[in-house]
Legacy VTK file of the C-alpha trace (Angstrom):
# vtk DataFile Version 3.0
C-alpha trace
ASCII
DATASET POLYDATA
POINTS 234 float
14.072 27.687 -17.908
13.904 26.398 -14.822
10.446 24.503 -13.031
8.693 26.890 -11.075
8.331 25.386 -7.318
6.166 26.897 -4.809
7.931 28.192 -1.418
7.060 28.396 1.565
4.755 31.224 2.897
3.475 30.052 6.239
5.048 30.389 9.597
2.739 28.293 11.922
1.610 24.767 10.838
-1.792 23.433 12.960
-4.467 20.291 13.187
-7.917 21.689 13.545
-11.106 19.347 14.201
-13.346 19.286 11.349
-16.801 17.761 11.603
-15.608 14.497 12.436
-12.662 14.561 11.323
-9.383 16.730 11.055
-7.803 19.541 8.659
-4.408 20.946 8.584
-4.092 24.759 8.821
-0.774 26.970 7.434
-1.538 29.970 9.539
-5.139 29.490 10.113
-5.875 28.393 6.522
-6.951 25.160 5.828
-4.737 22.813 3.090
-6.909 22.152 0.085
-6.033 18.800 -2.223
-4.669 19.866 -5.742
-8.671 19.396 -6.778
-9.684 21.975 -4.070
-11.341 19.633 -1.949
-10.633 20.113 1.478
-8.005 18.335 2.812
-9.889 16.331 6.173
-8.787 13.243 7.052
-10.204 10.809 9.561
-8.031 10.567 12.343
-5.664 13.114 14.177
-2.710 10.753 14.024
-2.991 11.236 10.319
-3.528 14.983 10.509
-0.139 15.202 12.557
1.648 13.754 10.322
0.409 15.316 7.424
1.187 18.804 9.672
4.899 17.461 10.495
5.173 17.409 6.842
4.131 20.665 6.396
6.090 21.972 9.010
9.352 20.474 7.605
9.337 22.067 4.299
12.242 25.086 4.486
12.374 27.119 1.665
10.924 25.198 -1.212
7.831 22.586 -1.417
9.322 18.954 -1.804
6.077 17.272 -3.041
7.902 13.837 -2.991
9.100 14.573 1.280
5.611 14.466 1.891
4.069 10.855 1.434
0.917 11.317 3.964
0.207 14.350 2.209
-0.060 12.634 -1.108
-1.563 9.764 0.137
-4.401 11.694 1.521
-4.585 13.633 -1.377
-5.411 10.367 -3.430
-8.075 9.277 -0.959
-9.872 12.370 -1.689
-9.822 13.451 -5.432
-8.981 9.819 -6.863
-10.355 7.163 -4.115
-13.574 8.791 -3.874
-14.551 9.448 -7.115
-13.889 5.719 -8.214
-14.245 3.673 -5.144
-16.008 0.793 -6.652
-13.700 0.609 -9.508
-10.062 0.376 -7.350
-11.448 -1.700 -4.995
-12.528 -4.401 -7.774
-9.055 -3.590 -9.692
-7.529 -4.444 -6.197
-9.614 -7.515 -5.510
-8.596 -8.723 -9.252
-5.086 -9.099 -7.456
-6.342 -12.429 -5.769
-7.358 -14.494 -9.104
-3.540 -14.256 -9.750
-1.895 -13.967 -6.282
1.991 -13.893 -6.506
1.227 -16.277 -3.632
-0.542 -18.818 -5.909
1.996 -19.138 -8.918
4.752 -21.702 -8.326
7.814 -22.172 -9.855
8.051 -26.013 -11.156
11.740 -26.442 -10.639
14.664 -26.483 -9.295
13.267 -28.080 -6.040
15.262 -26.041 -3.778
12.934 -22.747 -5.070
9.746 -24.726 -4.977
10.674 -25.690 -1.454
11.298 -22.073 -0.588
8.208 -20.595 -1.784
5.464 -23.803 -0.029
8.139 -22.383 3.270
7.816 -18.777 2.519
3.749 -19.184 0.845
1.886 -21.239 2.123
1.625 -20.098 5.789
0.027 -16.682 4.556
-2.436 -18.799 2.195
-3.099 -20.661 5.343
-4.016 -17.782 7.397
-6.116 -16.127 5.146
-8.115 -19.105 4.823
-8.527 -18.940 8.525
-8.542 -15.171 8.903
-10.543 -13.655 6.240
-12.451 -17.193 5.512
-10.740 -16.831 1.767
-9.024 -20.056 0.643
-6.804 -19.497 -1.967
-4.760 -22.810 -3.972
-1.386 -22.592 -5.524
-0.431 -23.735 -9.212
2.542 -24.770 -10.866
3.677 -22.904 -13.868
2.543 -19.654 -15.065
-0.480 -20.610 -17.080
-3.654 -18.713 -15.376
-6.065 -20.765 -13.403
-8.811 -19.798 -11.818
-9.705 -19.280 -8.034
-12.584 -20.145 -6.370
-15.009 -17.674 -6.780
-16.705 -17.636 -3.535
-13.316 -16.906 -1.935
-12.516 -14.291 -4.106
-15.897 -12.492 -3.516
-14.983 -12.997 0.516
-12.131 -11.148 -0.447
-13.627 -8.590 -2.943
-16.451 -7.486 -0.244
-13.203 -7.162 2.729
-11.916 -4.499 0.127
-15.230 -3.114 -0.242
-16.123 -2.580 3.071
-12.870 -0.357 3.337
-12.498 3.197 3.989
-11.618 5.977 0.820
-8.735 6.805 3.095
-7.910 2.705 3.974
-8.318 1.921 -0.078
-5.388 4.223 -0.992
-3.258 2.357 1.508
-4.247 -0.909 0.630
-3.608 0.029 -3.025
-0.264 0.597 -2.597
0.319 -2.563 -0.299
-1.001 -5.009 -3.048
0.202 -3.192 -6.060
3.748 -3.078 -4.795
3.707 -6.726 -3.459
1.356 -7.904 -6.001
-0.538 -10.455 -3.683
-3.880 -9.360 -2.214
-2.353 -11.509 0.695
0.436 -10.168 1.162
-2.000 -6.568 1.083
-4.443 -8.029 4.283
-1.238 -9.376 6.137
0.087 -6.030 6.045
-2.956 -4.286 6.494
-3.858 -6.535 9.781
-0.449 -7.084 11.066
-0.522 -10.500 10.202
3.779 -10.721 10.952
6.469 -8.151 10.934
6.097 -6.078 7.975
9.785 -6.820 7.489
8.982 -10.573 6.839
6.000 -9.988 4.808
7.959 -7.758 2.617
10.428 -10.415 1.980
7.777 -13.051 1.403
7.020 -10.252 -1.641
10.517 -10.454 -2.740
10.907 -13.969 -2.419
11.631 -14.700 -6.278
13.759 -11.689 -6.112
15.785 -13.122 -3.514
16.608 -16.400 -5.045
17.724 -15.035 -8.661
20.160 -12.935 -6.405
21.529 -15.718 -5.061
21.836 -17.490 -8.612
23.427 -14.526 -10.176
24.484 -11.897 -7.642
22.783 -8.666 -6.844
22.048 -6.115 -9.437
22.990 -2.401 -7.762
19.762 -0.401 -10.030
17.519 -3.377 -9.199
18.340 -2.975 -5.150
17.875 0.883 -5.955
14.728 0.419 -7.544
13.453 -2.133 -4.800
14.557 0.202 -1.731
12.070 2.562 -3.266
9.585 0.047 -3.780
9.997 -0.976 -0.215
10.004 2.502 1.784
6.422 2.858 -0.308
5.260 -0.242 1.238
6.307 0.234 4.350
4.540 4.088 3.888
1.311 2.558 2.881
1.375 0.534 5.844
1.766 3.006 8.394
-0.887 5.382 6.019
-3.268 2.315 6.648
-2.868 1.548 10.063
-3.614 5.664 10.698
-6.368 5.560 8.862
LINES 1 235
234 0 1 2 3 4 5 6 7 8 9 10 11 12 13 14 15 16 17 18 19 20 21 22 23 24 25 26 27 28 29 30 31 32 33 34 35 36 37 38 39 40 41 42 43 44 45 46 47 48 49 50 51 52 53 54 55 56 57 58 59 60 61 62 63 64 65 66 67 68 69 70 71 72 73 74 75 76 77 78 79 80 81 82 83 84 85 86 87 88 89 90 91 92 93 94 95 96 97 98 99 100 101 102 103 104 105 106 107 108 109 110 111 112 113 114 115 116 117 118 119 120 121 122 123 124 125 126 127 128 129 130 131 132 133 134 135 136 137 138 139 140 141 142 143 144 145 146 147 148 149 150 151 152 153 154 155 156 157 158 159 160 161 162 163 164 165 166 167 168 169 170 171 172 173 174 175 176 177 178 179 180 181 182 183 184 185 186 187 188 189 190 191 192 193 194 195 196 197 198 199 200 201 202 203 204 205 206 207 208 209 210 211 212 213 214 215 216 217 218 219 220 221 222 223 224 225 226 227 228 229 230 231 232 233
């Protein structure tokens, strides 16, 4: 039996101001989230594209075309109902920092990562007054914990519709870092998502590519590069 999918039923796709922010309309009716909150977002940017979503679906509903749609949809039923709880999951990220963990050998790979890492430990120290230190091996070691509660109130004092960006920024890198770099335009997002990759990068080079991994990890990347663009219209 096949999955029933919703089609479409709406000819005219619009952005409406709502209190002070924006809903999208299908024919004068305003999108609901799958919780039946309505679906208001923050800025009109995001509304547009949320509406050019809506606007591209044909025939049938393709859920996974729409990103900002499902991003905003998070913000809403999940972010807000547990805002304290992601943002200290999220802030959790920078006691064990991909940035932090260094590989003891061979040299050429320790090199790489003090290249690749330690500029974007060096700017957040400067930055977002957080400094974080590196360690060798994979044994845990504690940060400093006034840095990490710098860090934990920057992700606090976020938005519900900022917090579902940012969760997919750090979760997919797996630096809180690598998150604010992204999240502030610290470099090309194109260089900060290969600082994220970096390990990746170097076993490729020991051992060749792996065609499922790079299929896996172009996913992984048009996500990051979504919740980037989610965060900055936000």
């Amino acid at each position: 039996m096949s999955e029933w999918k919703q089609k479409r039923f709406w000819k005219a796709v619009s952005v409406e101001p709502e209190g002070e922010g924006f809903a999208v309309a299908l024919d004068g009716r305003r999108v609901k989230t799958p919780a039946k909150a309505p679906l208001v977002v923050p800025t009109k940017a995001m509304a547009e594209a949320i509406a050019a979503e809506w606007e591209a679906q044909v025939e049938v509903v393709h859920p996974l075309s729409m990103p900002n749609t499902r991003s905003a949809n998070a913000a809403i039923d999940k972010v807000t109902v547990q805002f304290a709880e992601v943002a200290d999951m999220l802030a959790e990220y920078g006691d064990s920092d991909l940035l932090c963990y260094r590989a003891e050998t061979p040299e050429e790979l320790v090199a790489r990562q003090c290249e690749g890492w330690d500029p974007a430990l060096d700017w957040a120290a400067e930055a977002l007054g957080a400094r974080l230190h590196p360690r060798s091996g994979i044994l845990h070691a504690p940060q400093d914990s006034a840095a990490l509660e710098v860090l934990r109130a920057r992700v606090h004092r976020m938005t519900r519709f900022q917090l579902a960006g940012f969760h997919d920024l750090v979760g997919i890198s797996g630096s809180l870092i690598l998150g604010f770099a992204a999240a502030d335009g610290w470099r090309p997002l194109d260089e900060i998502w290969e600082l994220s990759r970096l390990d990746e990068r170097w076993q490729e080079e020991q051992w060749g590519p792996d065609e499922e991994a790079q299929e896996h990890e172009a996913l992984k990347r048009q996500a990051f590069f979504h919740a980037a663009a989610f965060y900055a219209m936000a």
